[in-house]
C-alpha positions in Angstrom: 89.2 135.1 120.8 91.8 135.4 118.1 92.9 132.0 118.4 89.5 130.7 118.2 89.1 132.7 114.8 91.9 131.3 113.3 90.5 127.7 114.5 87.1 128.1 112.8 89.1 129.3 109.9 91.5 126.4 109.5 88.3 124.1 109.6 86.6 126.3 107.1 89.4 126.1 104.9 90.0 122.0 105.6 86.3 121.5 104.4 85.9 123.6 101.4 89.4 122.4 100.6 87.8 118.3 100.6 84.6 119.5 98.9 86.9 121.1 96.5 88.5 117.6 96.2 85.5 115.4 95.8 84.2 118.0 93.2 87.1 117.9 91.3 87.5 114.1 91.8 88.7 112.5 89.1 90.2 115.3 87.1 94.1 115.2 88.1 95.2 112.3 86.4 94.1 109.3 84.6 92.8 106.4 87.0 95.2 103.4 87.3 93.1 100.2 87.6 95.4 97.6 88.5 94.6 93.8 87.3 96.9 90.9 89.3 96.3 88.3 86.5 97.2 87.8 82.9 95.3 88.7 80.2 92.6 86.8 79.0 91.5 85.2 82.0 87.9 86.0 84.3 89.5 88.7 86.4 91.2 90.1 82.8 87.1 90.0 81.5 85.8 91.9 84.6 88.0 94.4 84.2 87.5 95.1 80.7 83.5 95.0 80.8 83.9 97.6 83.7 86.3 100.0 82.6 84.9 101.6 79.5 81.6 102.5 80.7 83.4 103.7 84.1 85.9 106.0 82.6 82.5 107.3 80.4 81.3 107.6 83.8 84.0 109.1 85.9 84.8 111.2 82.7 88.6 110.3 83.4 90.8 107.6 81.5 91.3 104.5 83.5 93.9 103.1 82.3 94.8 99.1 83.2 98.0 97.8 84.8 98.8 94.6 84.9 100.8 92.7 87.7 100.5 89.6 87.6 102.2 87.0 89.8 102.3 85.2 93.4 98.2 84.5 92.8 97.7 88.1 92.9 99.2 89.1 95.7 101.8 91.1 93.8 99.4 93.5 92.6 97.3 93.6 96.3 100.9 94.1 98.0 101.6 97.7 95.5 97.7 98.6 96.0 99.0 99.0 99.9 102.2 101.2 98.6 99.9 103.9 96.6 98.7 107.2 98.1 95.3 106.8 98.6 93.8 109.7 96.8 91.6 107.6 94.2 94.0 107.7 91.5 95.6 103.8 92.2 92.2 101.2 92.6 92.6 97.4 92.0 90.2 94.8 90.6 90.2 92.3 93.6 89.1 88.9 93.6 89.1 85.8 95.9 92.2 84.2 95.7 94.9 87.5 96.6 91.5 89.3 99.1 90.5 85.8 100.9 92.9 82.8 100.0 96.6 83.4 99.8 98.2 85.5 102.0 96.5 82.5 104.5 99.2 80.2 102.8 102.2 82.4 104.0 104.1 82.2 107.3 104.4 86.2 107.1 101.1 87.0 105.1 102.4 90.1 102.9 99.5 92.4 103.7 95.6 91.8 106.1 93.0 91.5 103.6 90.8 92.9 106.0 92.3 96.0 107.4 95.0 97.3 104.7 92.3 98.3 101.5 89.5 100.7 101.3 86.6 98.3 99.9 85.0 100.0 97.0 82.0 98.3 95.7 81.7 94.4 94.8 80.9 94.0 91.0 80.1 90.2 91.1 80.3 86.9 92.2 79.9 84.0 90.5 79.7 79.7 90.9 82.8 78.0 89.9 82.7 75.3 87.2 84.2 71.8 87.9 85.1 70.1 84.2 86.7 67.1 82.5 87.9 66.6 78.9 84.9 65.2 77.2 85.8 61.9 76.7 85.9 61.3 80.4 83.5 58.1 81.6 82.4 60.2 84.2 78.8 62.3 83.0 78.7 64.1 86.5 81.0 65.2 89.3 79.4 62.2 91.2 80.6 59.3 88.9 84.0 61.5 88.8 84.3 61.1 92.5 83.7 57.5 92.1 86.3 56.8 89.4 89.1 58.8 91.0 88.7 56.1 94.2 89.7 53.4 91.2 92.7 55.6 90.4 94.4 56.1 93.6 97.8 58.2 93.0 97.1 59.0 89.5 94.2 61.7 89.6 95.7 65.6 89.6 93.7 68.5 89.8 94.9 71.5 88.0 95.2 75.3 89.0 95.6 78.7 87.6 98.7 78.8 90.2 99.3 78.4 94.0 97.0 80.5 96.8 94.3 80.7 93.9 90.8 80.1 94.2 91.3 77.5 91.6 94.1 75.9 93.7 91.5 76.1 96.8 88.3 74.4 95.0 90.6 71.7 94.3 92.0 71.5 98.3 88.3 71.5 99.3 86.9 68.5 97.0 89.3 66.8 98.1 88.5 67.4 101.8 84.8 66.5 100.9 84.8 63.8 99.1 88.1 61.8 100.7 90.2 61.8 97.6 93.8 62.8 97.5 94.3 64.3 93.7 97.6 65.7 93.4 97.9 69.9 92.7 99.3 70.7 89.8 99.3 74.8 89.6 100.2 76.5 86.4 100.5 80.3 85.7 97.1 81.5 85.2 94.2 79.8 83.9 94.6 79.6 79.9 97.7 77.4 80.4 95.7 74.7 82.9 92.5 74.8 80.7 94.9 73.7 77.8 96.6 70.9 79.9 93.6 69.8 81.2 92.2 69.5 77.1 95.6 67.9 76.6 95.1 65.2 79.1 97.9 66.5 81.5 95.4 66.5 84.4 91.8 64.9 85.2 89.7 68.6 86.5 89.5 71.8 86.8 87.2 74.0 88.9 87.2 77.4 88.1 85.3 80.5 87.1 82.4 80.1 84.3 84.3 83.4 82.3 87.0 80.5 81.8 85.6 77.5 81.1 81.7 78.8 79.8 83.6 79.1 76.0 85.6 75.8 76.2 82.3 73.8 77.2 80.2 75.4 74.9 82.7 74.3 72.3 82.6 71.2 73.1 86.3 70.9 74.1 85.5 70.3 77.7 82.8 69.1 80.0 80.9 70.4 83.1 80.6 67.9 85.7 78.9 70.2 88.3 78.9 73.8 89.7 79.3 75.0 92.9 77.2 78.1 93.5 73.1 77.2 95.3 71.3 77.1 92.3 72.0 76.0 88.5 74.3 78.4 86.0 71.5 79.4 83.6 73.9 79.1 80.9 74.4 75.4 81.6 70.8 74.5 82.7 71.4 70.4 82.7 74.4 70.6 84.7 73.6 70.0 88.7 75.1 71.6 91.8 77.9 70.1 93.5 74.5 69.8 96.7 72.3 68.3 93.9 75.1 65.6 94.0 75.5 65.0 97.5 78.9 67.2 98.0 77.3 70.3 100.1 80.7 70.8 101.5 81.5 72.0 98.0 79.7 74.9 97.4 81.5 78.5 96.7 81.2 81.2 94.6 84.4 83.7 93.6 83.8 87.4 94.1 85.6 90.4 92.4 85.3 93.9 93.2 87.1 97.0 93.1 89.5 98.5 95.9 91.7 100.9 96.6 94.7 101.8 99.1 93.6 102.1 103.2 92.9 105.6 103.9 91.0 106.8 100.9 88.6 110.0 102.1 84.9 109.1 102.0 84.0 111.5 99.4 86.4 109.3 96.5 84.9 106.5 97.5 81.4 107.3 97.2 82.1 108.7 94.0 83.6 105.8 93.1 81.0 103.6 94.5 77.9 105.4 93.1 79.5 105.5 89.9 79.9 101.7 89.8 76.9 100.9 90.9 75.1 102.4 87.6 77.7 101.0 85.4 76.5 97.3 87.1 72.8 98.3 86.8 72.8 98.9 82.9 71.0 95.8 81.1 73.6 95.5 79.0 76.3 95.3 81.4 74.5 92.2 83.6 73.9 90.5 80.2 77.2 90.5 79.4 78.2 89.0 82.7 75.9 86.4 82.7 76.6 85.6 79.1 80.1 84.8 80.7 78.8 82.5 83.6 79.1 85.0 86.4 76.5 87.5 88.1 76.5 91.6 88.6 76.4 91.5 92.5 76.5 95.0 93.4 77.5 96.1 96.6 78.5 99.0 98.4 81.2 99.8 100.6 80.4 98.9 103.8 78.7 95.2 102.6 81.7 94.6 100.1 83.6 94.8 103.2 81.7 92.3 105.4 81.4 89.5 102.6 84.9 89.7 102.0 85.6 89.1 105.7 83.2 86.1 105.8 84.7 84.9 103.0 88.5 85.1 104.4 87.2 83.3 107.2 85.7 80.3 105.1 88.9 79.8 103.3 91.0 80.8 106.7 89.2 77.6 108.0 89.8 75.3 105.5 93.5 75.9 104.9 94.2 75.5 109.0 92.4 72.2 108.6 94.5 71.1 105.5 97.8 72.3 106.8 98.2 74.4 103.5 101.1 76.8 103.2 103.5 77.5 100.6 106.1 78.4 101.8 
C-alpha cells in the first residue's frame, strides 16, 4: 500500500514538474536559432523576418547562430548534438532536411528520424535566370540554345548537396542536356558569376534572385512552382513550357533536436503559427518571392518525408554523390 503511495506520488510530482516546465518555457535562457547558411541569402531572410516577432512572442531573446558549411549539413549535424529542451532550434530548409545527406556514402544524420519537426514557415518556387543579354526570352528557347553549345553550358550553385545544385541535376535530367555544375559557397557569390558571365543559369529561391531581376541585372526564364510567382506575373512555369519534370518548390521551417517534450513544441508551434498569420509578416514573404505555408508538427513532418523521397529518387537515378 506504501509502495503504491510513493508511485502515485512520483507521477504526481513527474507531471506538475513538466507543467511547471511548459509554463515556465522559455524563461531559462535565450533561444539559440541556428542558421546553416551565410548571411544574406533566402534561408539568412527567413530567419530574420521570423525572429523578431517570435522572441516578442515567446518573450525570450532568440538569438541567431550561424554555421554555415557542407550545404547545411554542418548546422543539421550540431542540431542532433544539443539537449532537446527547446533552447537549441534550427531554421531548416531543403537542401541539409531532403537533399544532401543523400549525396554521402555515410549520410551524417536521417532527416527523418533524428529532429523534432516544429512548424513549416514557407515554401516557395525556385527561379531559373540568365544574364539579360542572353538570346534566350524563356527557359524553352534556353533549352534549345544550350543543345547548340554542347560542352560549354554550366549551371551554377549556391554549393554542393544544395537545392540549387539539385534544380540544376534535374533540368538536366528533363530536358537531356549535360550542363556542367559549377557550386560556389552560398548564393551571393553564384548570382555574381552568373551576372559576370562565368556560367549560363541559375535556379534558385525568388528571396535571391526577386531583387537582381527586378533590377534588371538578371532575367527570369521560368519558375518551377504550379502556378505563376505574382511578383513576376509574365514569367511562365517550367509546365507552361513543356518541362513538367521540372517543377519544385524549397521549403524552410523550424526544428529542433529528437526528443523535445510535447509541451515545448506546441509552444513553439502555436507561437509560430501567429507570427506567420500576421498580414504583415505574409506580405513581406511574398514581397521576397516565397509563400507563408504554415504547418504544424505532425504535417511539417510528412512533407518533409515526401519531399526526401522526391530528391532520394532523383539522385539514385543520376548516380550523384560527393564523396
Amino acid at each position: 500500500m506504501l509502495r503504491g503511495k510513493k508511485i502515485c506520488l512520483f507521477m504526481a510530482l513527474a507531471a506538475a514538474s513538466t507543467l511547471g516546465f511548459a509554463r515556465g518555457y522559455p524563461s531559462a535562457k535565450p533561444i539559440r536559432l541556428i542558421v546553416g547558411f551565410p548571411p544574406g541569402g533566402g534561408i539568412d531572410f527567413t530567419a530574420r523576418t521570423v525572429q523578431v516577432p517570435l522572441q516578442e512572442a515567446l518573450k525570450q531573446q532568440m538569438v541567431m547562430d550561424y554555421k554555415p558549411g557542407a550545404s547545411g549539413m554542418i548546422a543539421a549535424t550540431e542540431l542532433t548534438r544539443q539537449a532537446p529542451d527547446g533552447y537549441t532550434v534550427l531554421l531548416a530548409n531543403t537542401g541539409p532536411f531532403a537533399i544532401a545527406p543523400y549525396l554521402q556514402a555515410k549520410p551524417p544524420y536521417d532527416p527523418v528520424k533524428q529532429f523534432t519537426y516544429i512548424g513549416q514557415i514557407s515554401h516557395g518556387s525556385y527561379i531559373a535566370v540568365a544574364r539579360p543579354g542572353h538570346p534566350a526570352k524563356d527557359l524553352k528557347e534556353f533549352v534549345a540554345w544550350a543543345k547548340g553549345e554542347p560542352g560549354k553550358v554550366n549551371f551554377a550553385s549556391a554549393g554542393n548537396g544544395t537545392s540549387t545544385h539539385l534544380n540544376g541535376e534535374l533540368m538536366n535530367q528533363v530536358t537531356g542536356l549535360d550542363m556542367t555544375h559549377v557550386p560556389y559557397k552560398g548564393s551571393a557569390p553564384a548570382v555574381q558569376d552568373l551576372i559576370g558571365g562565368q556560367t549560363q543559369i541559375l535556379i534558385d529561391a525568388g528571396s535571391v534572385l526577386l531583387p537582381h531581376v527586378k533590377s534588371g541585372k538578371l532575367k527570369a526564364l521560368a519558375v518551377t512552382g504550379p502556378k505563376r510567382d505574382p511578383q513576376l506575373p509574365d514569367v511562365p512555369t517550367v509546365k507552361e513550357l513543356g518541362f513538367a519534370g521540372m517543377e519544385a518548390v524549397g521549403f524552410q521551417g523550424l526544428v529542433g533536436p529528437a526528443g523535445m517534450p510535447k509541451d515545448v513544441v506546441d509552444k513553439l508551434s502555436g507561437e509560430l503559427a501567429k507570427v506567420l498569420a500576421r498580414p504583415d509578416i505574409k506580405e513581406k514573404f511574398a514581397v521576397a518571392g516565397s509563400e507563408v505555408h504554415s504547418l504544424g508538427p505532425a504535417e511539417f513532418a510528412a512533407f518533409v518525408k515526401a519531399d526526401n523521397e522526391k530528391w532520394a529518387k532523383l539522385i539514385r537515378e543520376r548516380k550523384l554523390q560527393l564523396d
